[in-house]
Residue frames relative to the residue before (quaternion, step in Angstrom):
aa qw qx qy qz dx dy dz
X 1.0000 0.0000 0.0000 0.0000 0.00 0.00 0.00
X 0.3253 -0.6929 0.6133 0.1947 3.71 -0.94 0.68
X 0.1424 0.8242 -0.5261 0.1534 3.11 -0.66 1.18
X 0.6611 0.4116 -0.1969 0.5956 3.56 1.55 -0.28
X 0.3382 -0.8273 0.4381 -0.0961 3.25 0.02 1.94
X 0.3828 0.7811 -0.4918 0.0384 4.05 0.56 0.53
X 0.3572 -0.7179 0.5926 0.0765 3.37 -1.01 1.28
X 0.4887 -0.5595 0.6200 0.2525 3.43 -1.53 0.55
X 0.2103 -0.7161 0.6154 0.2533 3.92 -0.46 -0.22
X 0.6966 0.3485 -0.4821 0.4011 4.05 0.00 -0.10
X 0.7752 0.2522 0.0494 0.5771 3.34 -0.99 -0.46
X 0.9273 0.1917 -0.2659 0.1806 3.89 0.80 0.75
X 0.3517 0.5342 -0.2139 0.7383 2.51 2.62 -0.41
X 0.8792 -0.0581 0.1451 0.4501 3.21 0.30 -1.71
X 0.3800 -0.7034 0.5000 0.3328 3.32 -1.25 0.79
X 0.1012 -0.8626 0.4917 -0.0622 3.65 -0.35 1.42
X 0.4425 0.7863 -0.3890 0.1861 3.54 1.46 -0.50
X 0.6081 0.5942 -0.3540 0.3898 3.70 0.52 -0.88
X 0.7018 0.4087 -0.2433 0.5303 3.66 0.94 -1.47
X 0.6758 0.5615 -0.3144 0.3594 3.47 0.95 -0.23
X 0.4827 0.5480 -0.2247 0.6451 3.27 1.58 -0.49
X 0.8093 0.4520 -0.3080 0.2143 3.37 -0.09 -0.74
X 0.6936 0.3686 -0.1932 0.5880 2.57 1.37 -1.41
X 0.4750 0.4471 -0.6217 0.4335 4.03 0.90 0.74
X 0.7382 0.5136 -0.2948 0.3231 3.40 0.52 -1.14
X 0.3854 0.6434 -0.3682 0.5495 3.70 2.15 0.21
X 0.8424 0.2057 -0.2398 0.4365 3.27 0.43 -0.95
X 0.3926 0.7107 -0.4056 0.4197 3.57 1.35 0.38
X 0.5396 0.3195 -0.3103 0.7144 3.78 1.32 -0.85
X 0.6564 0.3716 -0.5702 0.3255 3.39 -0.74 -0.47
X 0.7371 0.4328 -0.2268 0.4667 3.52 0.54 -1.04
X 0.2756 -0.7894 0.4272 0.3440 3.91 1.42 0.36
X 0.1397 0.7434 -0.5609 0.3365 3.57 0.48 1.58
X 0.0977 -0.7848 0.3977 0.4651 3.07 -1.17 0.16
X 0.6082 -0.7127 0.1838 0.2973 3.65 -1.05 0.23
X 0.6057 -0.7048 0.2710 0.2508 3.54 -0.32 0.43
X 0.7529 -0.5653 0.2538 0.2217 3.54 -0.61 0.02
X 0.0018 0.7863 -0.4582 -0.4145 3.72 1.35 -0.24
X 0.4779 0.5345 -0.5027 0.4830 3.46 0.66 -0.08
X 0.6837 0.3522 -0.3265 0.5495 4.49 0.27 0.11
X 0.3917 0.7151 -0.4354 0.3815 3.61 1.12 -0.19
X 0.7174 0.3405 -0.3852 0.4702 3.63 0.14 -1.69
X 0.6973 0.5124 -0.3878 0.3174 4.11 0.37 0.07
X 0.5156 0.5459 -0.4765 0.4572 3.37 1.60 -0.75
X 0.8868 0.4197 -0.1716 0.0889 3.04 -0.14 -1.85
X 0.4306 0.7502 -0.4186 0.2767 4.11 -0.39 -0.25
X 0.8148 0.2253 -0.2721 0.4596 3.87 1.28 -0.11
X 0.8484 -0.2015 0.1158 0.4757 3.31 0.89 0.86
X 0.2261 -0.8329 0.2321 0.4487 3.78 -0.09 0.42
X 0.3836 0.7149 -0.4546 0.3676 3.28 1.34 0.28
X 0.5009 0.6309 -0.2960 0.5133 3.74 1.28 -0.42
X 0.6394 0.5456 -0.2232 0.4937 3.11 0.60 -2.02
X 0.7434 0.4264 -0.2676 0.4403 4.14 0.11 -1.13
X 0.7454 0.3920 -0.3902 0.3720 3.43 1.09 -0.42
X 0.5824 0.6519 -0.3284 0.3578 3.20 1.54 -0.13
X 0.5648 0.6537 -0.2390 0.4433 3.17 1.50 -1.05
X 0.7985 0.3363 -0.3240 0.3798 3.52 0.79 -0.99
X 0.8832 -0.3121 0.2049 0.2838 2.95 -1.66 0.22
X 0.5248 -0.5112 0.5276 0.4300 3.83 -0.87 -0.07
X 0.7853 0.3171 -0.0499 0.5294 3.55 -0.79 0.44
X 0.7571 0.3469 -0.2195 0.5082 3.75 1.20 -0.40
X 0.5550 0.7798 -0.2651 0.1168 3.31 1.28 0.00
X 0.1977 0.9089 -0.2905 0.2244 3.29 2.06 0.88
X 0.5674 -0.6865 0.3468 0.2939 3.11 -0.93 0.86
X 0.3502 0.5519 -0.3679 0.6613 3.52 1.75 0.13
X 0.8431 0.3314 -0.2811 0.3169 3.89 -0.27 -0.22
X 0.4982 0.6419 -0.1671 0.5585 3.00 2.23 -1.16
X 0.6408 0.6018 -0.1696 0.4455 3.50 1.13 -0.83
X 0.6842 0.5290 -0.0442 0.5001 3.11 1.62 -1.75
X 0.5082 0.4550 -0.2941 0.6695 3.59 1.77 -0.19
X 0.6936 0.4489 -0.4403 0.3515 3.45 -0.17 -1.05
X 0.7526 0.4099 -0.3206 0.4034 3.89 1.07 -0.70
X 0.5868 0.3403 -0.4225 0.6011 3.48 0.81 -0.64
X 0.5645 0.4922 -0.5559 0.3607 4.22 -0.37 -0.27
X 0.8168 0.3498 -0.2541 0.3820 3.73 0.62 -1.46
X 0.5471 0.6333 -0.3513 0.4198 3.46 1.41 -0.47
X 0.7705 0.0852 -0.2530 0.5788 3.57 1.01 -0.48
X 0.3299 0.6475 -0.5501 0.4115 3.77 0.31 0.43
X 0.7174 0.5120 -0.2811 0.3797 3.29 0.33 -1.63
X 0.7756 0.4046 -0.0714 0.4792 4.03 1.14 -0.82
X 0.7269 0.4325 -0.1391 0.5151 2.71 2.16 0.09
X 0.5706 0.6940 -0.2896 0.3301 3.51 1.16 -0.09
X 0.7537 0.3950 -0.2878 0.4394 3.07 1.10 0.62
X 0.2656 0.7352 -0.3893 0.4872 3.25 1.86 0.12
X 0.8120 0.0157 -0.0588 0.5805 4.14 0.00 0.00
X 0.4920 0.6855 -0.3974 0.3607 3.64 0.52 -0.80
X 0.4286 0.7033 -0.5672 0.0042 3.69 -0.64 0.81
X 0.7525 -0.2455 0.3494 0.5013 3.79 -1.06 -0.48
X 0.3046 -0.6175 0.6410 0.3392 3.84 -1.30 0.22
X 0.6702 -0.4670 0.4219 0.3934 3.25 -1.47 0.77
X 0.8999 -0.0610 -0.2364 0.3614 3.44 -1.34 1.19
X 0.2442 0.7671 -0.5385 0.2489 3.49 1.03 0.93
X 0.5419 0.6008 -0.3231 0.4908 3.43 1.13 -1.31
X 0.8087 0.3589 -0.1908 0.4251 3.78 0.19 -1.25
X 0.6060 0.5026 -0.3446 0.5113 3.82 1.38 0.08
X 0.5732 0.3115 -0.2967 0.6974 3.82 1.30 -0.23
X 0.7910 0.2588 -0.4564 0.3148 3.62 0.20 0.40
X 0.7360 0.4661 -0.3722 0.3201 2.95 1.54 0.41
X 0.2320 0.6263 -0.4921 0.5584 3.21 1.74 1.03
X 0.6946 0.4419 -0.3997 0.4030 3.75 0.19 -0.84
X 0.5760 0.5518 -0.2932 0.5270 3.44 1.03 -1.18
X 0.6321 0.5311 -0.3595 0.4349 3.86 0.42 -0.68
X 0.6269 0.6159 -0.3199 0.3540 3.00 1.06 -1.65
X 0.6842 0.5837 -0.2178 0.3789 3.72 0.72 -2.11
X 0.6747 0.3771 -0.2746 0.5720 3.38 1.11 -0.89
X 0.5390 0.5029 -0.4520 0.5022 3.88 0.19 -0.02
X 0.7046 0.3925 -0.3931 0.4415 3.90 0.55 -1.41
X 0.7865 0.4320 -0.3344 0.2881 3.53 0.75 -1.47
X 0.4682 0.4057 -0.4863 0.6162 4.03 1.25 0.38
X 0.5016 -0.6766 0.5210 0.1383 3.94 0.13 0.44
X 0.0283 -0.7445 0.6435 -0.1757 3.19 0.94 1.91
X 0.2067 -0.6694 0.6446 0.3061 3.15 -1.17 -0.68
X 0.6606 -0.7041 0.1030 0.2392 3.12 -1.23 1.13
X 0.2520 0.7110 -0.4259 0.4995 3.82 1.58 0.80
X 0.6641 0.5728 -0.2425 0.4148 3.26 1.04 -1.45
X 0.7309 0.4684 -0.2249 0.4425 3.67 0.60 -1.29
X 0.6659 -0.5489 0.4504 0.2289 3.32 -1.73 0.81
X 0.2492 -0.7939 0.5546 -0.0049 3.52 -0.80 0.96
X 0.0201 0.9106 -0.3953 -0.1191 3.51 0.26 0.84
X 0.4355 0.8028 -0.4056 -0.0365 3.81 -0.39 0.07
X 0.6557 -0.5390 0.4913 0.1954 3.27 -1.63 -0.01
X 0.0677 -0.7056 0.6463 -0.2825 3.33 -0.76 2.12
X 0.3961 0.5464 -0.6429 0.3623 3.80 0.13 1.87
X 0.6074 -0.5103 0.5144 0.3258 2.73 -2.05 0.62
X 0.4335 0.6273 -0.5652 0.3150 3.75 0.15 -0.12
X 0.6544 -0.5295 0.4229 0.3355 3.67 -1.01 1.31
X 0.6216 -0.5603 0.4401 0.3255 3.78 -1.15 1.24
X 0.7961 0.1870 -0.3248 0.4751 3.67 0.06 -0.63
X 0.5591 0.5355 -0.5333 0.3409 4.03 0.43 -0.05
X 0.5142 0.7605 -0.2524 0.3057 3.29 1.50 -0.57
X 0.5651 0.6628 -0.0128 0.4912 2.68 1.30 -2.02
X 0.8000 0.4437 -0.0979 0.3918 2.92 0.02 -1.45
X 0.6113 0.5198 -0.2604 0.5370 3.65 1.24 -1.00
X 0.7376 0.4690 -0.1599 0.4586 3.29 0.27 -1.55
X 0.6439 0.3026 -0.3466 0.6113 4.13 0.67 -0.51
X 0.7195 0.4224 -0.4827 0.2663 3.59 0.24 0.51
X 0.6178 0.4785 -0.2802 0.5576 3.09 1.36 -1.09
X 0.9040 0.1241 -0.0590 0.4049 3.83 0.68 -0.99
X 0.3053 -0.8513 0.4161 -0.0944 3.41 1.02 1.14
X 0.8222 -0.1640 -0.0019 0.5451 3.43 0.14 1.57
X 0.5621 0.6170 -0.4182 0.3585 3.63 0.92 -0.01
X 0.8718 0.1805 -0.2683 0.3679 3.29 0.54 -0.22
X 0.5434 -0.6465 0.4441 0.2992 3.77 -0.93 0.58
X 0.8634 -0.0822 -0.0667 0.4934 3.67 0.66 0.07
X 0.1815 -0.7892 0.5865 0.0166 3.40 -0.72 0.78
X 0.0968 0.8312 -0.5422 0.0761 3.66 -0.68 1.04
X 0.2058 -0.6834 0.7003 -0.0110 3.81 -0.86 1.61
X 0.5455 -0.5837 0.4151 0.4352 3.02 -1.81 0.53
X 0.2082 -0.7958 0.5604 0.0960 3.86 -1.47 0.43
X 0.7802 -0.5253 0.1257 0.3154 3.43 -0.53 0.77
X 0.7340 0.4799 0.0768 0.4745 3.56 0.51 0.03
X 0.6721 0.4607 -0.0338 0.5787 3.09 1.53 -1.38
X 0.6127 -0.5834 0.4795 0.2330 3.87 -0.91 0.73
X 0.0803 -0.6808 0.6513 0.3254 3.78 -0.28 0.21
X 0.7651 -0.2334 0.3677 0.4743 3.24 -2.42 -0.73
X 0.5573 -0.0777 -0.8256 -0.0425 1.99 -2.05 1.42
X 0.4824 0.6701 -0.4896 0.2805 3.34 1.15 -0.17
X 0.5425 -0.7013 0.3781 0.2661 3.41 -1.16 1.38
X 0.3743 0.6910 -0.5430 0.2959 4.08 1.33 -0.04
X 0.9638 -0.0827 -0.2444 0.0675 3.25 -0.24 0.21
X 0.0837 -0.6298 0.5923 -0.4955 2.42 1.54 2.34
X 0.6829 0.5168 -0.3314 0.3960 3.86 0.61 -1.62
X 0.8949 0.2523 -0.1525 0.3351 3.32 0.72 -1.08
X 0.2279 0.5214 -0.5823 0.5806 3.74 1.60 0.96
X 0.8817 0.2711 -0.2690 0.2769 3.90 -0.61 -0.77
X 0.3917 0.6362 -0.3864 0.5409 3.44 2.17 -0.07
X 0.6782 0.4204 -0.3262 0.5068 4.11 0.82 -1.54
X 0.7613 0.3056 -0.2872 0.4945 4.05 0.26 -1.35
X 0.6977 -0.4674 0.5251 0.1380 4.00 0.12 0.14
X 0.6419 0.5124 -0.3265 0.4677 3.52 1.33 -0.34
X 0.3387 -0.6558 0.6373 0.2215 3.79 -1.44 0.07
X 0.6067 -0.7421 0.2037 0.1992 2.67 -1.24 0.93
X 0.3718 0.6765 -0.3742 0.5139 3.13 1.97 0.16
X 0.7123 0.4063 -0.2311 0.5236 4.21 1.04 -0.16
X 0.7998 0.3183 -0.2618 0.4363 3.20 1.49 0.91
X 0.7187 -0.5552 0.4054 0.1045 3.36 -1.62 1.07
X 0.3807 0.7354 -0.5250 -0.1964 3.66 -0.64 -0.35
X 0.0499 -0.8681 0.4931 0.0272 3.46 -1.24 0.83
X 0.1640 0.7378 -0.6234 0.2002 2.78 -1.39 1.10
X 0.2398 -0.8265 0.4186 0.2902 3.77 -1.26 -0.14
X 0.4843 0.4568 -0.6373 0.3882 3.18 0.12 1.96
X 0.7522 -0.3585 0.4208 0.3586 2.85 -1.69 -0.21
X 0.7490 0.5112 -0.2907 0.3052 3.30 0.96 -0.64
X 0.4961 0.5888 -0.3165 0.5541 3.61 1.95 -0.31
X 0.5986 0.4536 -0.3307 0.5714 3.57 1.07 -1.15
X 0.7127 0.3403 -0.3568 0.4989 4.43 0.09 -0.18
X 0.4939 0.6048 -0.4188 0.4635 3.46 1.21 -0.23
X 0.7023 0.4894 -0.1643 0.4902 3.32 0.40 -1.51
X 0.6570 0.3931 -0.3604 0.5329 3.80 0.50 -1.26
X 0.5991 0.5610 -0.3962 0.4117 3.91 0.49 -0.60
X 0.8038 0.4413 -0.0845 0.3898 3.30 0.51 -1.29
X 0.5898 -0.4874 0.4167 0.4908 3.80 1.31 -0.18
X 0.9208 0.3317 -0.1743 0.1079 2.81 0.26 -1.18
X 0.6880 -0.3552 0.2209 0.5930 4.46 -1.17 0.56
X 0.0742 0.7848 -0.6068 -0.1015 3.85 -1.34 -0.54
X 0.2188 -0.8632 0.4540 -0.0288 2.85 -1.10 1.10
X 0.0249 0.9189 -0.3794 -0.1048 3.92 0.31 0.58
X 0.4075 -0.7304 0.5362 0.1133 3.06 -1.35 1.26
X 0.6079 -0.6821 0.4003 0.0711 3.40 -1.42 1.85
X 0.7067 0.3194 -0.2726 0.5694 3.54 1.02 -0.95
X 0.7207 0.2906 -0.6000 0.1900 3.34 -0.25 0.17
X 0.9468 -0.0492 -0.0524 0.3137 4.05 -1.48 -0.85
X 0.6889 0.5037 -0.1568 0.4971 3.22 1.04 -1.07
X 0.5718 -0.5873 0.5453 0.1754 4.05 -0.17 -0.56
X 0.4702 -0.6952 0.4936 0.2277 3.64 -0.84 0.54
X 0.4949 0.5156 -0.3896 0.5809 3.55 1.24 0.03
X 0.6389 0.4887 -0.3945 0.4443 3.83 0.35 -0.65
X 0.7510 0.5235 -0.1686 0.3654 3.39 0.86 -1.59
X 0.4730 0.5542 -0.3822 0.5684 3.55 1.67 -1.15
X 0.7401 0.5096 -0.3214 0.2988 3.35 0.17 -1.75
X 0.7791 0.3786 -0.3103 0.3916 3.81 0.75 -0.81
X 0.5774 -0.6444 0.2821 0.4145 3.14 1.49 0.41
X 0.1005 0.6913 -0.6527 0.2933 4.12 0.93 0.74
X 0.4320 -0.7132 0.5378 0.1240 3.02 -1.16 1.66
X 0.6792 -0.0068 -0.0834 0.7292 4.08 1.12 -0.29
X 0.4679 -0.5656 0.6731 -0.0898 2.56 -1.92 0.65
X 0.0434 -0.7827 0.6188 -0.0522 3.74 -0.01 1.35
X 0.0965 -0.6784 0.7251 0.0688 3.30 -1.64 0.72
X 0.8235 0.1912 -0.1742 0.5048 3.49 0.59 -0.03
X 0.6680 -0.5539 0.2674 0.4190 3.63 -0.42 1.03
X 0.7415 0.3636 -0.2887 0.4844 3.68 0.96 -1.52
X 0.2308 0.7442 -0.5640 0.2734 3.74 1.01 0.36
X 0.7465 0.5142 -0.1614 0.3904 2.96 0.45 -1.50
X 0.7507 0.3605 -0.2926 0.4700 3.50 0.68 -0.70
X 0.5594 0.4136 -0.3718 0.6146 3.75 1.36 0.44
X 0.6568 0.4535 -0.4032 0.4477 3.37 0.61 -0.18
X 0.4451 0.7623 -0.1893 0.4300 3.93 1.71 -0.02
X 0.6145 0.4636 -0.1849 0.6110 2.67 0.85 -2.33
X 0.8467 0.3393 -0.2900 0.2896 3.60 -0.19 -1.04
X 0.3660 0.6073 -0.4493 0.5435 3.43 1.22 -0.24
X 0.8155 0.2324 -0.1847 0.4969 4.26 0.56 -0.68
């Protein structure tokens, strides 16, 4: 039974790309670079932002001294910025409320608590930008929420796919991942578990086909029909 619902959060929860650009293309001047397009963004970003900064700089500038020299001016204005353009994709809001709604009906037929959807959040985006996004836009809705943290492997590595279904109790055979790169689809294939990628956000349905994403969603409630049938 699918029952353990984990979502990517750029480019799939939310559409976050502009504030992400900017506040690279912030720490590009500071760093007397020049800046980039936000329109080359949906290609930088998806393995972490420490990735993202190494892409951004220059040829020939790509030193761990300069990479370093982004990571502060990015988090210094990011941190005061991430919510300035940054919003949900159309019908995301009404696909996490209609798991919850599933849930209420499941308790009031006297599921038990294995039975009920588990929702959470598995992106490379830094542990508290995560947080911090994800309790605004979705406030109590989800049961666990994981950024990358020091020390720890980001996506594709399957750690913390391992450790969402280690915190809720679930295997990995009762779970989903989504998102729309390649890197959620190797996440999932790492981790055991089904996957499902989503068309509107950075990357493209060719990436997702290409990494092998068992469905393909165009429309937010895709996904929750693409579930039902998955059980």
């Amino acid at each position: 039974m699918i029952n353990t619902i984990i979502f990517d959060l750029d480019g799939t929860l939310i559409n976050s790309i502009k504030d992400l650009a900017e506040a690279c293309n912030h720490a590009l001047t500071i760093l007397n670079y020049p800046i980039r397009d936000i329109g080359e963004y949906n290609q930088l970003v998806g393995n972490g932002v420490m990735k993202l900064f190494e892409r951004c700089l220059p040829e020939g500038h790509k030193t761990p001294e300069n990479i370093e020299r982004m990571k502060i001016e990015f988090r210094k204005y990011y941190a005061d910025h991430l919510l300035d353009n940054t919003l949900p994709y159309e019908g995301i809001k009404e696909l996490i409320e209609a798991f919850i709604k599933e849930n209420e009906k499941r308790k009031s037929e006297g599921a038990s608590e294995n039975e009920l959807y588990k929702l959470a959040v598995a992106t490379n985006k830094p542990n508290k930008n995560a947080h911090t996004l994800v309790n605004n836009f979705f406030p109590n809705q989800f049961d666990v929420i994981y950024g990358a943290r020091e020390g720890i492997p980001t996506k594709p590595s399957p750690i913390i796919i391992n450790t969402i279904l280690k915190d809720l109790n679930r295997e990995a055979n009762s779970a989903v991942m989504i998102g729309d790169s390649n890197v959620d689809i190797f996440t999932g294939q790492n981790a055991g578990t089904r996957t499902i990628g989503c068309t509107w956000g950075f990357r493209g349905e060719d990436e997702l086909k290409n990494a092998g994403a068992e469905y393909i969603a165009h429309t937010a409630m895709d996904i929750f029909n693409f579930i039902k049938q998955m059980n």
